[in-house]
KEKE-3310 file (N, C-alpha, C; in steps of 0.2 Angstrom, whole numbers, plus 5000, padded with zeros to 4 digits):
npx = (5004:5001:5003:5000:5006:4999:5003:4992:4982:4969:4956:4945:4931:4923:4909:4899:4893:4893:4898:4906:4916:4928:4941:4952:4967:4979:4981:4982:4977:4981:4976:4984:4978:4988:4991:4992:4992:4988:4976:4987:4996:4989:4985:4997:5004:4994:4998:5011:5010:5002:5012:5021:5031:5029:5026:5025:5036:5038:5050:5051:5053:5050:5044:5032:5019:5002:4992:4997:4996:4983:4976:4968:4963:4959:4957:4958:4953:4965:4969:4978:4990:4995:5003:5010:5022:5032:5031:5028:5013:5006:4998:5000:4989:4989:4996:4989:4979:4962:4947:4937:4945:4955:4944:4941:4953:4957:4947:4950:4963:4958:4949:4957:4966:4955:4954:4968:4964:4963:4952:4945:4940:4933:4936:4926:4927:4931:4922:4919:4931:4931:4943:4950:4964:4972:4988:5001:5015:5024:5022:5024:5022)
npy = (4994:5012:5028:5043:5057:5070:5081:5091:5108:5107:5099:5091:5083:5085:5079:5078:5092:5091:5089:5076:5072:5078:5084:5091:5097:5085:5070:5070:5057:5051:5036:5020:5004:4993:4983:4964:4966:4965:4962:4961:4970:4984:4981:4982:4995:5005:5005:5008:5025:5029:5028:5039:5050:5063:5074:5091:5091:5100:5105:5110:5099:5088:5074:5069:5057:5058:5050:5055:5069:5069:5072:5068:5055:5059:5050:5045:5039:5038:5031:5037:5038:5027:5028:5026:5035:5032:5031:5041:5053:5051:5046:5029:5018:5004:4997:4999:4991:4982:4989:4982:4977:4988:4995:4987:4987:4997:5001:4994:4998:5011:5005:4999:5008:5017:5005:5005:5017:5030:5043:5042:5047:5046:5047:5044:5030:5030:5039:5059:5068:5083:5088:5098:5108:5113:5113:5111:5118:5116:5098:5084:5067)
npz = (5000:4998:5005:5007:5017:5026:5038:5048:5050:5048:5041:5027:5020:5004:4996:4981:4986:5000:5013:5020:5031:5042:5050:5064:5072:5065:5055:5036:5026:5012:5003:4994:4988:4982:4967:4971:4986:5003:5020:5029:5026:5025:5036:5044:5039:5046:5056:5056:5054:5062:5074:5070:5071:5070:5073:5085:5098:5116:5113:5102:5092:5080:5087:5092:5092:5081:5089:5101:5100:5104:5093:5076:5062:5045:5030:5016:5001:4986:4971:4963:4968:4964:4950:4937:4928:4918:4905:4892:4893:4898:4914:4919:4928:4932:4943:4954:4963:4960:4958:4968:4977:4981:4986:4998:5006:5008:5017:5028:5033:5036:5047:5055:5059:5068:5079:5083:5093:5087:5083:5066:5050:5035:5017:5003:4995:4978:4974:4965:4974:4986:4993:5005:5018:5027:5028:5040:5045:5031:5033:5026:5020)
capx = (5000:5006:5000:5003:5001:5000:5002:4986:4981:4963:4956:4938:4932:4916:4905:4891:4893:4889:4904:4904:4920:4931:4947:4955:4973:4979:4984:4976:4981:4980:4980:4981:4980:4993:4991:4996:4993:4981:4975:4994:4999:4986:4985:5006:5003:4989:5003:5015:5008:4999:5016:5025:5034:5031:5021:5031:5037:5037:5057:5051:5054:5046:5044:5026:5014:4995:4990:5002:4994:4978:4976:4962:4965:4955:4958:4954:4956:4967:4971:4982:4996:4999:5003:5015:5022:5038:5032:5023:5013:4998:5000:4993:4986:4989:5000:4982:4973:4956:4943:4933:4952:4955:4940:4940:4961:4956:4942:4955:4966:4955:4946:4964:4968:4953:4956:4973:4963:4962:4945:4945:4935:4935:4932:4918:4929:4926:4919:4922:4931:4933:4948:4954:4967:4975:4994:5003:5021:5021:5025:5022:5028)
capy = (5000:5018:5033:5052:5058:5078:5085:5095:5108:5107:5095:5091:5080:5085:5074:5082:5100:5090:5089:5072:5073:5084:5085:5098:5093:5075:5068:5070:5050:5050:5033:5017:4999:4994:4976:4962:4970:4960:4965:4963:4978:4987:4982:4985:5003:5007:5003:5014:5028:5030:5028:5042:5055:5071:5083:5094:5093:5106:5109:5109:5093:5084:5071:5066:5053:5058:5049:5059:5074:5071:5072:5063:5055:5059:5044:5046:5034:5041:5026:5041:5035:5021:5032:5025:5042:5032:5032:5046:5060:5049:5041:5023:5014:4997:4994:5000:4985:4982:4992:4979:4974:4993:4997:4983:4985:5005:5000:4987:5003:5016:5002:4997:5016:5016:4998:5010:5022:5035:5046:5041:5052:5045:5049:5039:5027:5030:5046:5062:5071:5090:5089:5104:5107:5118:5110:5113:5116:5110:5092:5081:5061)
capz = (5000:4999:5009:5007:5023:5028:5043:5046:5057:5049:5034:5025:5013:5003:4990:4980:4990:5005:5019:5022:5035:5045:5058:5066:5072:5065:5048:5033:5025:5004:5002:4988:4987:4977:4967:4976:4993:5007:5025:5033:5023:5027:5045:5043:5036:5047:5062:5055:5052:5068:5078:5065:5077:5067:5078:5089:5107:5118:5113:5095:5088:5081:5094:5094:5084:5083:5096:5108:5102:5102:5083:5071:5056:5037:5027:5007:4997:4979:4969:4959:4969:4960:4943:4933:4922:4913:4896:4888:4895:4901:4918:4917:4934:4932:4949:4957:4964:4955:4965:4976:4983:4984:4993:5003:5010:5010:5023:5033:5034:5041:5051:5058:5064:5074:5081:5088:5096:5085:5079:5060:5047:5030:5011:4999:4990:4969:4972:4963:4982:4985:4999:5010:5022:5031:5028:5047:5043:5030:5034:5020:5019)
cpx = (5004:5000:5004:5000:5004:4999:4997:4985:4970:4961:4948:4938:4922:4915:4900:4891:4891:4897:4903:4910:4924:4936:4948:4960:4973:4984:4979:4981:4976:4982:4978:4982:4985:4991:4994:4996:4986:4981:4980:4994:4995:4988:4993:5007:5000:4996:5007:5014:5004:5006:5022:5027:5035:5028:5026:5030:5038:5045:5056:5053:5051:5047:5038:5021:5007:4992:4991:4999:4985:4972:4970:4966:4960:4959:4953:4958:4959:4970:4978:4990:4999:5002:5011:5016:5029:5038:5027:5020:5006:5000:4994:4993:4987:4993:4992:4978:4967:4951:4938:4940:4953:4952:4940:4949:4959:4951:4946:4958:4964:4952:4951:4965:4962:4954:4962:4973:4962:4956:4948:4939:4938:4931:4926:4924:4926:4926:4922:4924:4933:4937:4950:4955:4969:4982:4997:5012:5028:5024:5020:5027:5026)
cpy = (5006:5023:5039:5052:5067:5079:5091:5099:5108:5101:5093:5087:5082:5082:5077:5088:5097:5087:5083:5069:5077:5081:5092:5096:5087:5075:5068:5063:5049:5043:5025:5011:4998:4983:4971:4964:4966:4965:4965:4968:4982:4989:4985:4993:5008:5009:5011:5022:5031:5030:5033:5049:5061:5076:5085:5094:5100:5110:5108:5105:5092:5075:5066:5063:5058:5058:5054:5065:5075:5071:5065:5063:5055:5053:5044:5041:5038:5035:5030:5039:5031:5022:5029:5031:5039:5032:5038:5050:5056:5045:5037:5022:5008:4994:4996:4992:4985:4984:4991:4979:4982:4994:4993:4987:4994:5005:4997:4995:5008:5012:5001:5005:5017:5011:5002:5015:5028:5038:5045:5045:5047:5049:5046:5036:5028:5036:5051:5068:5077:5088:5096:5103:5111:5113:5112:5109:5120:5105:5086:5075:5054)
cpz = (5000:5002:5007:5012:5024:5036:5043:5052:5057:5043:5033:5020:5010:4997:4990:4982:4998:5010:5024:5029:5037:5050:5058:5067:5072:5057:5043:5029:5018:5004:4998:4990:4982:4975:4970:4985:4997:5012:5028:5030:5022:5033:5046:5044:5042:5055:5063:5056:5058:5075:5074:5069:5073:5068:5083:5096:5112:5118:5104:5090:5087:5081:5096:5089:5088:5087:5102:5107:5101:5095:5082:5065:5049:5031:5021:5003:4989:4975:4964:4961:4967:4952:4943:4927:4919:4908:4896:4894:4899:4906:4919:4927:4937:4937:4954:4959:4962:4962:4967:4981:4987:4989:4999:5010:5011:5018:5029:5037:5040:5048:5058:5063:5070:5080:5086:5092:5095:5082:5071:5057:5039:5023:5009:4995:4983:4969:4971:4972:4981:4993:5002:5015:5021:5033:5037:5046:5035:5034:5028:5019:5013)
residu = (UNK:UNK:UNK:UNK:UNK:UNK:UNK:UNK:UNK:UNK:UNK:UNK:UNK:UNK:UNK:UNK:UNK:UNK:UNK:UNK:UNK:UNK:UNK:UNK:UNK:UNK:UNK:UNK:UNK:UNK:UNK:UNK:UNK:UNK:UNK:UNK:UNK:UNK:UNK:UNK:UNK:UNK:UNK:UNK:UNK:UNK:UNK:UNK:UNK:UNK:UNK:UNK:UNK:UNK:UNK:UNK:UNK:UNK:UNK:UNK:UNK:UNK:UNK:UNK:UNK:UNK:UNK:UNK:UNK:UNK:UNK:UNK:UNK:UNK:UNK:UNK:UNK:UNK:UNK:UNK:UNK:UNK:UNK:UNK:UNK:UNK:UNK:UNK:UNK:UNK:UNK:UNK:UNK:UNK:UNK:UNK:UNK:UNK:UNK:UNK:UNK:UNK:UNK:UNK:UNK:UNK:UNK:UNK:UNK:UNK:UNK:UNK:UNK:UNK:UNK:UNK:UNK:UNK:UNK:UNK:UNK:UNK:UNK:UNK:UNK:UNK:UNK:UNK:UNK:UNK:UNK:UNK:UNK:UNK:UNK:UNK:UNK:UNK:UNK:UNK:UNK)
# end
């Protein structure tokens, strides 16, 4: 699986005009199945990511996972991750898991970050999403 994750200090996802999730401090987590990829690399990913020491301590490090601060995480699924752009101008898809597997490992994912203890928010798998965020930093991994 691959994830883009943002340090956030706000983030939204809206479907149709309709604001179907929110955070305030957290991560916002773009993220893909990748062919080949089951619930360990999921549940793996989910792990990671939740124990990721990029929020600041009070000597300005950054020091502290999400949980430590409190922090939610927004969890979208983007299958765009998987974009192959080595030939030509069009990037193809085809490292993408075929999207029952996607939605399914994209669900394992966000379900797993809960299961951790952390407020989860997701997107609409498929759906055309309008995302915004308020970057914090940046921090961008």
């Amino acid at each position: 699986m691959r994830a883009l994750i943002q340090r956030v200090s706000s983030a939204s996802v809206t479907v149709s005009g309709q604001r179907i999730a929110e955070i305030e401090q957290g991560l916002l987590i773009l993220v893909c199945a990748m062919a080949g990829d089951d619930e360990a690399a999921a549940m793996k990913l989910a792990e990671r990511v939740s124990k990721l020491r990029i929020f600041k301590d009070e000597a300005g490090k950054m020091n502290l996972s999400v949980g430590d601060v409190g922090g939610a995480c927004l969890v979208v699924s983007q299958f765009t991750l998987a974009a192959d752009t080595s030939r030509g101008n069009r990037p193809g898809f085809s490292a993408a898991a075929p999207p029952e597997e996607g939605k399914h490992l994209y669900e394992q994912f966000a379900n797993h970050l809960g299961k951790l203890g952390l407020p989860v928010g997701t997107g609409e798998f498929g759906a055309d999403m309008k995302v915004a965020l308020l970057n914090d930093g940046p921090v961008t991994i």
